[in-house]
C-alpha positions in Angstrom: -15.9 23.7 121.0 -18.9 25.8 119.7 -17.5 27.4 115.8 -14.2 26.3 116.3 -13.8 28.3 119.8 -13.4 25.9 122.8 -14.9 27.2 126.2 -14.6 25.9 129.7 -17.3 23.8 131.4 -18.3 22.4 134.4 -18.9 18.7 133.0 -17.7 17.4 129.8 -19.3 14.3 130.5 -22.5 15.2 131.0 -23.0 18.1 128.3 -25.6 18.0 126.0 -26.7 20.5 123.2 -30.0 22.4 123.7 -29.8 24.3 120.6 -27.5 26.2 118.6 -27.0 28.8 121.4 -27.5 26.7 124.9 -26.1 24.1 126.2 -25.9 22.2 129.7 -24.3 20.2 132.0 -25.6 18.6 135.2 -24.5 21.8 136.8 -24.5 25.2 134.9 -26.5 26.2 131.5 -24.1 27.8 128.8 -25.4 30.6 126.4 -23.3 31.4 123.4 -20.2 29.8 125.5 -20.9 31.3 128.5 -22.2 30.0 132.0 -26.0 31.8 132.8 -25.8 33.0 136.1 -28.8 32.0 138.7 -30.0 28.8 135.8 -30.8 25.4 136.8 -29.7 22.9 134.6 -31.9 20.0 136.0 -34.9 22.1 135.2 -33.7 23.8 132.3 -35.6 22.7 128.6 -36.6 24.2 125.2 -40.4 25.6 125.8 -41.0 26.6 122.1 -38.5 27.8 119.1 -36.0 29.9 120.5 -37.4 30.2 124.2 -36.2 28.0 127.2 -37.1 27.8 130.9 -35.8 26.6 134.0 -37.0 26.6 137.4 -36.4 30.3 137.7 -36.3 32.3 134.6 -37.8 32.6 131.0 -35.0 32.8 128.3 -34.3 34.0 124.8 -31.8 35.6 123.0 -30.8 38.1 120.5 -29.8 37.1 116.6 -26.3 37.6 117.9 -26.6 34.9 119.9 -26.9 37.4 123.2 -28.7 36.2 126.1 -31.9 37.7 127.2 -33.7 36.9 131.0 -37.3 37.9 130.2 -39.1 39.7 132.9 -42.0 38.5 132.8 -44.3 35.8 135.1 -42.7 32.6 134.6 -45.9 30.6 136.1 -48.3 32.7 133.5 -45.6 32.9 130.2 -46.7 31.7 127.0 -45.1 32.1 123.4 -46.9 33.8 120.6 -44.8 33.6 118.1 -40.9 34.7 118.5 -39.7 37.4 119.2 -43.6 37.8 120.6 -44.7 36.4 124.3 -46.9 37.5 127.3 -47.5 36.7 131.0 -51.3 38.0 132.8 -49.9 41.0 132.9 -48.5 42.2 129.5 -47.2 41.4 126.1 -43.2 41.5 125.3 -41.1 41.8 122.2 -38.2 40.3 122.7 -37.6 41.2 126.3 -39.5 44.9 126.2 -42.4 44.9 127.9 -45.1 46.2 124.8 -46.9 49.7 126.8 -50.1 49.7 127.2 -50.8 46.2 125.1 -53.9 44.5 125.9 -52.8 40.4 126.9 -56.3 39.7 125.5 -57.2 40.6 121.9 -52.9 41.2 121.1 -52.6 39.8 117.5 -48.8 39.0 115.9 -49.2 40.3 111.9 -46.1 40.2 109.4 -43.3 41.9 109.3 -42.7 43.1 113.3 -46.5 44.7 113.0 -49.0 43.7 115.4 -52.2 45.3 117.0 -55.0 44.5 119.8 -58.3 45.9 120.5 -56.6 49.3 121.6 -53.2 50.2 119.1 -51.2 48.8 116.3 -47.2 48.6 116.9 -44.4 48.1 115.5 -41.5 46.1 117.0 -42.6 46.9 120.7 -43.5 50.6 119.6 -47.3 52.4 119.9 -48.1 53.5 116.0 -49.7 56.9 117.5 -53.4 57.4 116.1 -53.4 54.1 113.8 -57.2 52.9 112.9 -57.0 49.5 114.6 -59.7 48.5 112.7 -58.3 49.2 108.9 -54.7 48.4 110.1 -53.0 46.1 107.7 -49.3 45.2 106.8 -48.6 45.8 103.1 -48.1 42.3 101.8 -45.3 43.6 98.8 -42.5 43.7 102.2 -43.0 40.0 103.1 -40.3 38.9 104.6 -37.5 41.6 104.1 -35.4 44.0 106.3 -37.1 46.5 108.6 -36.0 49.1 106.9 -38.3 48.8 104.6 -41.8 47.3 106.5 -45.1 49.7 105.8 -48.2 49.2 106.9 -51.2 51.3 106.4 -54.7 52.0 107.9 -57.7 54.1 106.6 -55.7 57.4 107.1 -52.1 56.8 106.7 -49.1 54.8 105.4 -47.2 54.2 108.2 -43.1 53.0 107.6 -42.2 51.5 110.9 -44.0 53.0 113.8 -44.5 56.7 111.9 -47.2 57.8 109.6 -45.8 58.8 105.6 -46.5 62.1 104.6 -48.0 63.2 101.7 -48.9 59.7 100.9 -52.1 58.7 99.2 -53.2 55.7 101.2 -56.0 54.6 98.5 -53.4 54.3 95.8 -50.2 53.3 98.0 -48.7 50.4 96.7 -45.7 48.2 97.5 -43.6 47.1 93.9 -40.1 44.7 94.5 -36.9 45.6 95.9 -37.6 48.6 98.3 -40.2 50.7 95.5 -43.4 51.5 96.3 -45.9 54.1 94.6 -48.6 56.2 94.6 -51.2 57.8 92.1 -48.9 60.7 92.1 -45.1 58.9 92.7 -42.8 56.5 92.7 -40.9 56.1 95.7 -37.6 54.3 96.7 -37.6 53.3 100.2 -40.1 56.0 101.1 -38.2 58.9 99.4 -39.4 60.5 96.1 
């Protein structure tokens, strides 16, 4: 029984709790109560918090509890910091490949933001013509929804992956509970 739902599995006996989501029995790996095809349970283990890996795959999964195969090199796969990871050949949020990120110089920030030597993104999308350099998350939307993560750079406030219009960047600043201002308004999640 996982929540008060009982499943079916291979071996009672031998099942054993990987985390909240996965489990495993000496011959299939469960995810969310249900068997993941192709996974090896002999090789399967906890790699960091909320990744796992077996013999043949990298896996995560979604706040729902929805499974996700990463497609990424297994042999080369490290963990940046959930939902970031990489292989030698890219950078992923969540299981989406990050376009164009640079393996090297990627850097995680707050709130969903990050940047390398090259771009600044949000989630795993490009912020068009952000100023790597100046790029910084706005501290006053630690650790609250996405709806209302900004982030700003020399030249623009950006709210998600988009630049704000209209928006002086110098005097921008993030109050409590979705208000932000400028030298000329006040603004409730980025509407006047």
């Amino acid at each position: 029984y996982i929540d008060g739902k009982s499943f079916e599995v291979k071996d009672v006996a031998s099942l054993e709790l990987i985390d909240y989501v996965f489990l495993k029995d000496k011959y299939q790996v469960y995810c969310n109560r249900v068997a993941v095809p192709g996974s090896d349970p002999a090789t399967f283990k906890d790699i960091a918090e909320y990744y796992f890996k077996d013999k043949n795959n990298v896996y995560t999964y979604r706040n729902d509890g929805d499974l996700v195969i990463l497609p990424c090199k297994k042999e080369s796969f490290s963990v940046i910091e959930y939902p970031y990871s990489k292989d030698a050949e890219g950078v992923y949020y969540v299981d989406k490949k990050i376009a164009g990120a640079d393996v090297t110089s990627f850097l995680k920030l707050e709130n969903e933001y990050s940047k390398d030597k090259n771009a600044a993104y949000f989630k795993n999308l490009k912020i068009e013509g952000a100023d790597v350099l100046s790029f910084v998350v706005d501290k006053g939307y630690e650790n609250t929804t996405d709806e209302s993560y900004v982030a700003k750079d020399i030249n623009f406030v950006y709210k998600r992956n988009l630049p704000l219009k209209d928006v002086d960047v110098v005097s921008f600043q993030a109050l409590e509970q979705g208000y932000t201002k400028d030298k000329s308004h006040v603004y409730y999640n980025q509407k006047v």
